[in-house]
DRENTIKOL-982134 format. One line per 4 residues: number of its first residue (from 1); their letters; for each residue x, y, z of C-alpha. Coordinates in steps of 0.02 Angstrom, whole numbers, plus 50000, padded with zeros to 5 digits. Layout:
% DRENTIKOL-982134
NUM	A	X Y Z; ... .
% end
This chain:
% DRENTIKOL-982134
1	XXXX	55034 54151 56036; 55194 54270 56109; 55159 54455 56037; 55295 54482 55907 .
5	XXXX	55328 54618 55756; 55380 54629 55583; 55450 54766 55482; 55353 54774 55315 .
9	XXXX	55245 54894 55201; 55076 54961 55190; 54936 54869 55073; 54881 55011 54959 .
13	XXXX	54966 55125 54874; 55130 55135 54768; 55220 55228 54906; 55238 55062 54995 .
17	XXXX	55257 55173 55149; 55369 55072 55286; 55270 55013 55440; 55299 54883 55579 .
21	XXXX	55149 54752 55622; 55133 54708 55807; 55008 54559 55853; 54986 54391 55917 .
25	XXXX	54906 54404 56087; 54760 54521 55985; 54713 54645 55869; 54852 54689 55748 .
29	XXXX	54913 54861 55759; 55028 54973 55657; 55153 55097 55694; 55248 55203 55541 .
33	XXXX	55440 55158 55511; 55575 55298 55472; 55562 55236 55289; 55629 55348 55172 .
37	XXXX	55447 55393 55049; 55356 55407 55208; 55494 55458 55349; 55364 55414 55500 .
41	XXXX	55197 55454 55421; 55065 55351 55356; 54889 55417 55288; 54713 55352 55372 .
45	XXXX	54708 55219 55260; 54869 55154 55309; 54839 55196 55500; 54677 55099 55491 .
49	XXXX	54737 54950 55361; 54746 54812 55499; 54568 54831 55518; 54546 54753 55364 .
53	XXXX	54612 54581 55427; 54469 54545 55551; 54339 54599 55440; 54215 54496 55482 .
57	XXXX	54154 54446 55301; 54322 54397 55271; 54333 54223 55155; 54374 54078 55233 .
61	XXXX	54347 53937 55135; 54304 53873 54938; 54140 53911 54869; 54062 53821 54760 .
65	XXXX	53898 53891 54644; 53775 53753 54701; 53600 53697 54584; 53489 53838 54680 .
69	XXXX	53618 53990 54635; 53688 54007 54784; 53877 53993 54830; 53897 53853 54965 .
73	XXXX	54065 53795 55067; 54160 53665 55004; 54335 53575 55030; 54497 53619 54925 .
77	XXXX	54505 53460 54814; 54341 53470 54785; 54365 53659 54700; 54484 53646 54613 .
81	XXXX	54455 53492 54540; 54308 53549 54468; 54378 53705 54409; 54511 53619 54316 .
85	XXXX	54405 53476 54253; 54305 53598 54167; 54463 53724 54119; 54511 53553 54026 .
89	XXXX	54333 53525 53942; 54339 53728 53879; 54520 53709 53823; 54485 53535 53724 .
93	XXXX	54326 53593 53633; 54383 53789 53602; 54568 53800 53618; 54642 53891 53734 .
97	XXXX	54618 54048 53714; 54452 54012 53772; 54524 54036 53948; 54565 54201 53998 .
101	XXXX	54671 54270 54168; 54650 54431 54234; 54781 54504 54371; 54820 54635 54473 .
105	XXXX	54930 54776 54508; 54909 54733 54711; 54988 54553 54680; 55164 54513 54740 .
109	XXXX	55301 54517 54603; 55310 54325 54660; 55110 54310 54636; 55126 54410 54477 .
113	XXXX	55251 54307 54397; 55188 54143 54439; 54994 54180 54365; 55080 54230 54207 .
117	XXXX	55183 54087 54187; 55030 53988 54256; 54936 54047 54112; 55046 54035 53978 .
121	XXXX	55110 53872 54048; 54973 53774 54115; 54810 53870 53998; 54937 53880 53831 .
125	XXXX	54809 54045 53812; 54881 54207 53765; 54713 54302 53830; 54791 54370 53993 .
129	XXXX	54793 54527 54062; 54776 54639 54224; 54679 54787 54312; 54835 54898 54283 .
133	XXXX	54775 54906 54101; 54639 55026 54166; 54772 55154 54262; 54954 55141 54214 .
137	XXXX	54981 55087 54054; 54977 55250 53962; 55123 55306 54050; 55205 55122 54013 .
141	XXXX	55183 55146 53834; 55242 55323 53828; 55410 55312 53961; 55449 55138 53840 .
145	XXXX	55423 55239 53678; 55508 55415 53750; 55657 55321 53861; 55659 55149 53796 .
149	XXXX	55627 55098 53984; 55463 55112 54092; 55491 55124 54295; 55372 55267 54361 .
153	XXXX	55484 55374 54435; 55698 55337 54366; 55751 55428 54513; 55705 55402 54710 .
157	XXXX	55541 55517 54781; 55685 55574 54885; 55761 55691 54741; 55592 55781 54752 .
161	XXXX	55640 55877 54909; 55763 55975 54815; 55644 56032 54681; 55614 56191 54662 .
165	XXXX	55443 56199 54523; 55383 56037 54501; 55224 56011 54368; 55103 55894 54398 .
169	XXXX	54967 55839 54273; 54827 55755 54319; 54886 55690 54509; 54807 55705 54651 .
173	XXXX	54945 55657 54791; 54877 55752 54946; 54714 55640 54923; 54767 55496 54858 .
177	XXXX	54951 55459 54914; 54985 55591 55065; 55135 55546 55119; 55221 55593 54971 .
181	XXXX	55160 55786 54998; 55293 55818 55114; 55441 55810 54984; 55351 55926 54873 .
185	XXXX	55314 56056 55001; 55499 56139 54964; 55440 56173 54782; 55321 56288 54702 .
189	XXXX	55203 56170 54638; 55114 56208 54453; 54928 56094 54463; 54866 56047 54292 .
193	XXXX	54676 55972 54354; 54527 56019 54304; 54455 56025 54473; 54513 56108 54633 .
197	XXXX	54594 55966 54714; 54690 55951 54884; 54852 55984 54786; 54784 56124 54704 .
201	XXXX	54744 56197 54830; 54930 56192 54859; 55008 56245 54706; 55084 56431 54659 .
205	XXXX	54990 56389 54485; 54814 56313 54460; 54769 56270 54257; 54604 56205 54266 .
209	XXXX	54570 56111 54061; 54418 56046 54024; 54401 55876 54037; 54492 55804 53886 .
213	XXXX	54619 55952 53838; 54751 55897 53904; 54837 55838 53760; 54812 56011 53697 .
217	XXXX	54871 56106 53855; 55037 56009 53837; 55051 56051 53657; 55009 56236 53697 .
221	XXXX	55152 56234 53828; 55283 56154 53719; 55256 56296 53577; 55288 56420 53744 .
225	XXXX	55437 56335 53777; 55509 56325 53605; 55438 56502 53528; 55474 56592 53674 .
229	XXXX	55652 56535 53692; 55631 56443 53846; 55704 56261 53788; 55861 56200 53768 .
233	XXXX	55923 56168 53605; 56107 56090 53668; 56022 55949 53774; 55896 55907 53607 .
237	XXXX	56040 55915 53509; 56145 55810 53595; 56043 55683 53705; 55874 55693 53601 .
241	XXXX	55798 55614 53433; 55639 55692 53334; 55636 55869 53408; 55587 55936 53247 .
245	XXXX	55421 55788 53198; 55359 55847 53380; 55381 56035 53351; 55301 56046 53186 .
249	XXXX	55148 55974 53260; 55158 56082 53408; 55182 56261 53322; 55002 56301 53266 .
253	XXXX	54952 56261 53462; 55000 56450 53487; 54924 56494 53661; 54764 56589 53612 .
257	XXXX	54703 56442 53528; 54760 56324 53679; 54651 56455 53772; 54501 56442 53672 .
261	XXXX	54509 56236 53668; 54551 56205 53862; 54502 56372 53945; 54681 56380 54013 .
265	XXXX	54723 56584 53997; 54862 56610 53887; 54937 56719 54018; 54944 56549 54155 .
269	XXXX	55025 56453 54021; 55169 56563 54001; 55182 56577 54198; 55175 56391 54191 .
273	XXXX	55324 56369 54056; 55436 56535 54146; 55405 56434 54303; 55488 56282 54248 .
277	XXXX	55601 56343 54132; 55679 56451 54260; 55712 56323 54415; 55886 56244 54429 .
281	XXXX	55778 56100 54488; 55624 56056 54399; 55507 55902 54372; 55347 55866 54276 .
285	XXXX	55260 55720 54344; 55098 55633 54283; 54955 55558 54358; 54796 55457 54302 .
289	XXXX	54725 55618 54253; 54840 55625 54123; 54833 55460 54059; 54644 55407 54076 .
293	XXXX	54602 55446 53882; 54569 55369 53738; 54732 55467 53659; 54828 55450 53850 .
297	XXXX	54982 55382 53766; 54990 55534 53672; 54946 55652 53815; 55080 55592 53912 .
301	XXXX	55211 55602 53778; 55127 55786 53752; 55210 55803 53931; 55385 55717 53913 .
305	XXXX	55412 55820 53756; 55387 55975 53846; 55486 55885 53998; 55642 55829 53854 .
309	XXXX	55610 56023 53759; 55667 56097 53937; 55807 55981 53966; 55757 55895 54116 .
313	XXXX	55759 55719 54093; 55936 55622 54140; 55985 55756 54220; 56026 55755 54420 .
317	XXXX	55891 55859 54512; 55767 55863 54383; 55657 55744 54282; 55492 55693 54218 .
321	XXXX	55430 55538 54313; 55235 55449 54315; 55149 55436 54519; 55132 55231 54491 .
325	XXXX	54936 55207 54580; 54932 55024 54633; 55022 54973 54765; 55131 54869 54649 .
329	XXXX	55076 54948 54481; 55263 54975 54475; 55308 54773 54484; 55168 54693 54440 .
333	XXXX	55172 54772 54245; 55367 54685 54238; 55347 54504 54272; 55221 54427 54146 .
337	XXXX	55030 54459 54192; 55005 54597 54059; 54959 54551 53869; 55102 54602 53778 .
341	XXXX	55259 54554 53891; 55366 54413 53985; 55459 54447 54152; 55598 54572 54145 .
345	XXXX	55503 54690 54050; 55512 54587 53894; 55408 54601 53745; 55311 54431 53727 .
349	XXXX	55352 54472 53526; 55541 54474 53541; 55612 54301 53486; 55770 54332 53610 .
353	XXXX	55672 54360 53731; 55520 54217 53721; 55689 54091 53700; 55774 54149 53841 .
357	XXXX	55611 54134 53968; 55564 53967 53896; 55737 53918 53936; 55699 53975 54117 .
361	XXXX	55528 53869 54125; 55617 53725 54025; 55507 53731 53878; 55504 53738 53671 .
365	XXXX	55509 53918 53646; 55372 53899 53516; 55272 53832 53647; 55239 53999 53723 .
369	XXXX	55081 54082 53654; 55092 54244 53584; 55019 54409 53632; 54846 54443 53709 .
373	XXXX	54740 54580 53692; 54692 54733 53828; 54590 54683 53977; 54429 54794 53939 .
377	XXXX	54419 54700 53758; 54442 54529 53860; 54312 54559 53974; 54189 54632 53809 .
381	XXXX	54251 54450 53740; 54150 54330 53868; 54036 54234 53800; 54060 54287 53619 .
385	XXXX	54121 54187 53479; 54301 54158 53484; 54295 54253 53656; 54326 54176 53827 .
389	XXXX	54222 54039 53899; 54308 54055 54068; 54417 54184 54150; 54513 54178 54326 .
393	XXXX	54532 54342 54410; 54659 54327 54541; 54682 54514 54645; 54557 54632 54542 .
397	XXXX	54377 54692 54554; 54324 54684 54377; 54156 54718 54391; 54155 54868 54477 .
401	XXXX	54334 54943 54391; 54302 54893 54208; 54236 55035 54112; 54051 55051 54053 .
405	XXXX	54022 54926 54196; 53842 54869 54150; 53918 54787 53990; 54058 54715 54095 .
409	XXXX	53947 54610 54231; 53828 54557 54072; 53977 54492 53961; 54039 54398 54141 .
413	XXXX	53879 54342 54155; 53879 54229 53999; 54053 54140 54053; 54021 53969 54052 .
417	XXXX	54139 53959 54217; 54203 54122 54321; 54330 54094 54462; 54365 54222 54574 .
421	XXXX	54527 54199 54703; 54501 54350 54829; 54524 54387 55030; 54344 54466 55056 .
425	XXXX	54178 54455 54951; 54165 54566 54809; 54049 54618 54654; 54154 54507 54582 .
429	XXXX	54148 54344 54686; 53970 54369 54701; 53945 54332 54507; 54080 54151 54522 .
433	XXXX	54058 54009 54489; 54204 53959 54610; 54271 54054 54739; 54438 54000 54800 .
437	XXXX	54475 54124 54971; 54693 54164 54985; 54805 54287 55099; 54814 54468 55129 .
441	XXXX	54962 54587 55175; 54993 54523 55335; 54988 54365 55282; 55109 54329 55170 .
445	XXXX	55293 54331 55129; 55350 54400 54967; 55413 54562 54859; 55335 54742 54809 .
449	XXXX	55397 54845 54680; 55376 55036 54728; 55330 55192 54635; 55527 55246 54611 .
453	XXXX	55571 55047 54548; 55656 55019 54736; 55610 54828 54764; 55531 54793 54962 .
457	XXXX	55505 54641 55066; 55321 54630 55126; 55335 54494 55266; 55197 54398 55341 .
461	XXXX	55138 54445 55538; 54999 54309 55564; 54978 54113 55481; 54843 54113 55364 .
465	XXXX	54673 54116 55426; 54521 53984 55431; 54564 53870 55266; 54641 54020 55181 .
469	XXXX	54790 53982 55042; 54918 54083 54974; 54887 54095 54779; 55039 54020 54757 .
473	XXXX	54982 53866 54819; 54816 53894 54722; 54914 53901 54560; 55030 53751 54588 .
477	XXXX	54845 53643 54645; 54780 53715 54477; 54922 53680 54372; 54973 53508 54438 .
481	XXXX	54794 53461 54405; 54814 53512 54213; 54966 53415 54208; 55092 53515 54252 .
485	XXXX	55241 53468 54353; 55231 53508 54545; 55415 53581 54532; 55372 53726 54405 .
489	XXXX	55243 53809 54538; 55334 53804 54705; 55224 53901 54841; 55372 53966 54927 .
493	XXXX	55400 54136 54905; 55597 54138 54889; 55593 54008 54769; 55478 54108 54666 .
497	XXXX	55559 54253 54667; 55739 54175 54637; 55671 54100 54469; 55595 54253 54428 .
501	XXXX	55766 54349 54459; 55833 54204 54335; 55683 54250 54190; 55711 54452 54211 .
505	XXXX	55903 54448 54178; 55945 54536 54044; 55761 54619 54023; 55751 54800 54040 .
509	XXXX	55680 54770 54231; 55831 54649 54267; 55802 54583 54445; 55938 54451 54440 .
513	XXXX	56055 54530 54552; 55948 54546 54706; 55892 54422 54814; 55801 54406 54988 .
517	XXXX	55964 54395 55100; 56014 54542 55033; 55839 54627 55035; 55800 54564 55213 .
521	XXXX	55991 54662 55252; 55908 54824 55212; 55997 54859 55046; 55894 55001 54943 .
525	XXXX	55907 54907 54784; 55833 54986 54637; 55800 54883 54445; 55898 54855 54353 .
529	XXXX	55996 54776 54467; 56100 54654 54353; 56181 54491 54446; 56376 54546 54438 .
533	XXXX	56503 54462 54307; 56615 54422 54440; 56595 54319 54610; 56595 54404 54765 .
537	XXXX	56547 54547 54691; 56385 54627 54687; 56280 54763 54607; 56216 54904 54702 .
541	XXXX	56053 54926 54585; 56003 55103 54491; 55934 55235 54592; 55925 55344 54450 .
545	XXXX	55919 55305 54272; 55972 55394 54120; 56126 55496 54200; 56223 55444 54068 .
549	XXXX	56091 55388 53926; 55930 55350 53888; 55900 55151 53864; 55876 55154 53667 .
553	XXXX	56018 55084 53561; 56082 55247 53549; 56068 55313 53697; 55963 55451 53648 .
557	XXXX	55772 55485 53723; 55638 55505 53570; 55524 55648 53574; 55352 55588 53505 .
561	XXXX	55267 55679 53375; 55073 55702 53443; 54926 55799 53419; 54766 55831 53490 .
565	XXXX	54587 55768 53417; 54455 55770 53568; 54400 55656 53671; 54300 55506 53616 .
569	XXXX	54142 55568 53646; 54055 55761 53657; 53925 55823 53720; 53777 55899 53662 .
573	XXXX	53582 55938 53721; 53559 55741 53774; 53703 55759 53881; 53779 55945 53912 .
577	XXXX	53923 55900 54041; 54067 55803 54081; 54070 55677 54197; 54262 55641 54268 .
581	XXXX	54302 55517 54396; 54450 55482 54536; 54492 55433 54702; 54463 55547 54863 .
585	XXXX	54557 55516 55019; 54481 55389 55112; 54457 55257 54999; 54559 55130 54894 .
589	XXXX	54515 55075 54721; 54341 54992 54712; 54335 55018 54922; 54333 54829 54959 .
593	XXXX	54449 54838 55078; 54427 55034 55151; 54240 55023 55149; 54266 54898 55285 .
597	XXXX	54336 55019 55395; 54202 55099 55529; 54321 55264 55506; 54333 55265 55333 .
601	XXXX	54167 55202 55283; 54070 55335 55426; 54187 55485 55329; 54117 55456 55175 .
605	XXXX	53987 55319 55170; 53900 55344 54998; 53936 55394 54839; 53930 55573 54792 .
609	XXXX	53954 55694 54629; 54037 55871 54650; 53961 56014 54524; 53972 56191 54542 .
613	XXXX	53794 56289 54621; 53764 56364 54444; 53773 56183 54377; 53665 56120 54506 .
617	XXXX	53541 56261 54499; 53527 56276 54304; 53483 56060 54336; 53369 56087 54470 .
621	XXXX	53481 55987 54597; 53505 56047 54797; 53654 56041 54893; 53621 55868 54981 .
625	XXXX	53502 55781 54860; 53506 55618 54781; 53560 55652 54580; 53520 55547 54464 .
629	XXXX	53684 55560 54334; 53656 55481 54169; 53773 55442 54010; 53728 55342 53857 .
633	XXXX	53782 55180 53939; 53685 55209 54082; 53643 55309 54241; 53736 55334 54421 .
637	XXXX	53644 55374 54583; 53759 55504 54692; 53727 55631 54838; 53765 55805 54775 .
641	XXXX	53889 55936 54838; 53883 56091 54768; 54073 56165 54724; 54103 56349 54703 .
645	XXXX	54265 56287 54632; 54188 56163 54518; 54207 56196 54327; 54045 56242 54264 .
649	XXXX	54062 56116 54118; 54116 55961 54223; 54051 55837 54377; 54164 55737 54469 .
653	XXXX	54124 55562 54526; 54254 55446 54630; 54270 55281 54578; 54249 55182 54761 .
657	XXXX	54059 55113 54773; 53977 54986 54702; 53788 54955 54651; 53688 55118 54607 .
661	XXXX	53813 55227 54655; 53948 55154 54547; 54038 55274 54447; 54089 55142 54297 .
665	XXXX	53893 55136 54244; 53938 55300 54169; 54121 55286 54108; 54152 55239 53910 .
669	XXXX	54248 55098 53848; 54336 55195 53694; 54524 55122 53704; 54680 55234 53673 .
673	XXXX	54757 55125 53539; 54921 55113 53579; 54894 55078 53765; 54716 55003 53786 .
677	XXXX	54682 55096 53938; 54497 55149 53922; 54410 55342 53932; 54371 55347 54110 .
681	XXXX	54404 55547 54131; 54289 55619 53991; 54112 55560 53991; 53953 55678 53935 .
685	XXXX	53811 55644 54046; 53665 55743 54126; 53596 55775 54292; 53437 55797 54397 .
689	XXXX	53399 55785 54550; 53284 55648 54635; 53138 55671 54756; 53157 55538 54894 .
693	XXX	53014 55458 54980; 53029 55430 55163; 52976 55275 55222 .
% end
């Protein structure tokens, strides 16, 4: 095989960083593209992702559970005929919402759209949903309810070089998405985390919260803004709704009691609101450690009403924006795999909207199911009565990223059938029933959706390997075999994505103006990008959104009216600290992928928990020692290192290894109710150290 190259993007995060694959005669190597969110750089993850694709372990062909419990090889008809012989017995004697789907936000818009349509199509079961529940869609459900529009950032990263203060609550970026650092390093940076992070480290201002505050915080720095005649009452006037709702529960947050709640000095809030309130540029941007609450919907719009008090919003050279985690959170929450929605954005609810996309598919429009329910409650549902019997997890680690994780892998264990579509053996494909093995990144043609709603071609370097499919052709040999026709599940990419440009038009994410030719010509195209009235003309997409107004009817952007309660749980002699949890640098989401990598996996092989050396000593733990960490749904073996910077209160745990070490034995499965995305930042737990035996 000739040694050729293709320009495409990197597999993790929602940077999509430009690179160019090289391979064919051997090892696949990467080299950075001038791209604009990256401009020539690319973080050890993305340096060392073609590793990834030889991993040795990788999955090759179907697996079949066989009568001793062990998964053994099989042939294509052969699994997936039995997977949809017994989808079909499930269905007929439960209905169909005994069959649940569960996505990812890693899938291809293409991949995305087609297991939604697969499952509303082929299933008729409304109990679908996807990974991104668990990280994004507290900022979905606050941008929608704020802007009338969700796309992470509604201006390009690009804009952030200008900025001159730039607030960031609850991100991480110089850990978990470095590129990015480099168009913040013009602004003074204000660092809302409760830890000292890499960006800390950074920033002109550090508020450290206790875990669980930061609700409060933003409340606390919205009564700054307004009592201390920092906002701006012409832009509420005139481009805002319910100013007045939000401020009335924001004035008794005065900053002494903000103080007292999140341990924030009064004095570094008022820096923090002069800051911003003085830049010609300014942004406030969020991050998981915002959102990861069982009142992160609220937190969030805590932060665009401070964001909307200050006037930022709409305006060119400032903003509020979310960092989108997943490397396409941003697309894969548009196209259909989450509960509530249809592609283009559209609420599954809306009877406009269900007509128009079964007019797409070529189907009654009361043939559609209706709404689902969160992924943590459809995982809690297996096995139970009127809960799933089956569920097919196509791009997403369940077991090891659900919440309270011990209840997650017993629920899963009571499925009557589990099938697992993956690239490389997980916690997850270890407990199926079926195992059906599909592409990677390099593998595969098809569409990303970034962090700033820019839409990118990933394009395949290598043919797939050993008796690997593209899930595309795993849907169509699942649906065909449940009787659907062959023509409504093409496997070509193009095709895919040119219905799916057909089914978004008109939605809030409208995609029907772009195409591949013109995505493979290099055109930057943002959503919406609307297909244009007249022929020969076309439209250049949105860059930025809200210039002119917000997407609501009238045109104005809703402040919401919040307030803070606690978290979910507190602690108390049992458990005396709070357990938070993240990323770190080297690894990806549950680490199935990075922990493959000799580089990454040597940097930081095992799990670990940061506390501060008071913590540690009042808890009788060394620097070095195995902890023991334990909540009320169970208990987390980590190596310890001791933190001067550490809150005294808190522990951090990141979320990347399985077994023992697993972070998600600890983590509590309280929901925010308006988003469903589950408590993973405030746990109370305890610690102790363990005396290990050498063998």
């Amino acid at each position: 095989m000739a040694e050729h190259h293709v320009a495409t993007h990197c597999p993790y995060c929602a940077l999509q960083c430009g690179t160019e694959l090289t391979g064919g005669t051997g090892a696949v190597s990467v080299s950075p593209s001038w791209f604009p969110v990256n401009r020539g750089g690319l973080c050890r993850k993305g340096w060392t992702a073609p590793e990834v694709l030889g991993s040795p372990d990788r999955l090759y062909e179907p697996l079949l559970r066989n009568e001793y419990g062990g998964l053994a090889a099989t042939d294509w008809d052969d699994a997936l005929d039995r997977v949809a012989t017994k989808l079909r017995e499930l269905v007929s004697e439960h209905g169909p919402d005994a069959v649940g789907v569960f996505g990812g936000g890693g899938l291809t818009n293409e991949k995305a759209y087609s297991l939604g349509k697969f499952a509303r199509l082929a299933l008729g079961t409304s109990r679908i949903d996807y990974n991104g529940r668990f990280c994004m869609a507290a900022a979905a459900t606050a941008g929608n309810a704020a802007f009338g529009v969700d796309r992470g950032l509604p201006f390009p990263v690009t804009d952030l070089d200008d900025a001159e203060v730039i607030l960031l609550a609850g991100g991480n970026p110089a850990e978990t998405m470095p590129p990015l650092m480099q168009h913040l390093e013009g602004a003074e940076l204000v660092v809302i985390d409760p830890r000292r992070s890499a960006t800390a480290e950074r920033a002109k201002l550090h508020l450290r919260p206790r875990p669980g505050t930061d609700l409060a915080l933003a409340l606390g720095l919205l009564h700054i803004a307004v009592s201390e005649g920092w906002h701006d009452p012409e832009y509420t006037a005139r481009r805002t709704t319910g100013f007045e709702q939000a401020w009335a529960r924001a004035v008794s947050w005065w900053p002494e009691r903000v103080e007292r709640v999140t341990g924030v000095p009064a004095s570094a809030q008022r820096q923090a609101v002069r800051m911003l309130a003085g830049a010609r540029r300014a942004y406030v941007l969020t991050g998981r450690g915002a959102e990861q609450h069982g009142d992160g919907a609220d937190t969030v719009a805590g932060f665009i009403n401070l964001a909307l008090a200050l006037g930022l919003p709409g305006v060119t050279g400032s903003g509020y924006g979310c960092l989108t985690g997943q490397g396409n959170g941003q697309g894969g929450r548009e196209h259909g795999q989450k509960a509530d929605q249809l592609p283009g954005y559209r609420s599954i609810t809306d009877p406009g909207a269900r007509a128009h996309v079964a007019g797409v598919w070529g189907v009654a429009e009361k043939s559609l199911p209706g709404p689902g329910i969160p992924a943590t409650r459809l995982l809690e549902s297996a096995g139970t009565a009127g809960g799933i019997r089956a569920l097919l997890v196509f791009g997403a680690n369940p077991v090891l990223s659900a919440p309270h994780t011990g209840l997650a892998r017993a629920q899963l264990s009571r499925l009557d059938l589990l099938v697992v579509a993956d690239f490389l053996p997980s916690e997850t494909t270890r407990m199926a029933d079926v195992v059906l093995p599909v592409t990677q990144w390099a593998e595969e043609e098809g569409t990303m959706t970034n962090l700033e709603g820019r839409v990118l071609r990933r394009r395949a370097l290598l043919p797939p390997p050993g008796r690997a499919r593209s899930d595309l052709e795993v849907l169509r040999g699942l649906a065909t075999r449940l009787g659907q026709p062959e023509a409504s599940f093409p496997t070509r990419a193009s095709t895919v994505f040119d219905e799916l440009a057909r089914a978004s038009a008109g939605g809030p994410a409208d995609y029907s103006g772009i195409d591949y030719e013109r995505l493979d010509s290099g055109e930057p195209l943002h959503w919406p990008c609307p297909a244009a009235p007249e022929r020969g003309s076309q439209h250049p997409g949105t860059p930025r959104l809200f210039l002119d107004s917000f997407a609501h009817p009238d045109g104005r952007a809703r402040f919401t009216a919040v307030d803070w309660h606690g978290p979910a749980e507190s602690t108390g002699h049992e458990y005396p600290l709070v357990a938070t949890t993240g990323r770190i640098s080297g690894h990806y989401q549950t680490g199935e992928q990075t922990r493959r990598v000799e580089e990454l996996s040597e940097a930081e092989p095992e799990s670990f928990v940061r506390l501060h050396p008071d913590t540690a000593a009042r808890s009788g733990v060394r620097d070095g020692q195995l902890a023991r960490v334990s909540s009320a749904r169970g208990t987390a073996l980590a190596r310890a290192r001791l933190d001067g910077s550490m809150r005294q209160d808190t522990l951090f745990l990141p979320i990347h290894y399985p077994g023992t070490g697993c972070a998600n034995l600890l983590t509590n499965p309280v929901l925010d109710p308006r988003s469903g995305i589950p408590e993973f930042k405030v746990a109370a737990v305890s610690i102790s150290g363990v005396e290990e035996v050498n063998t």
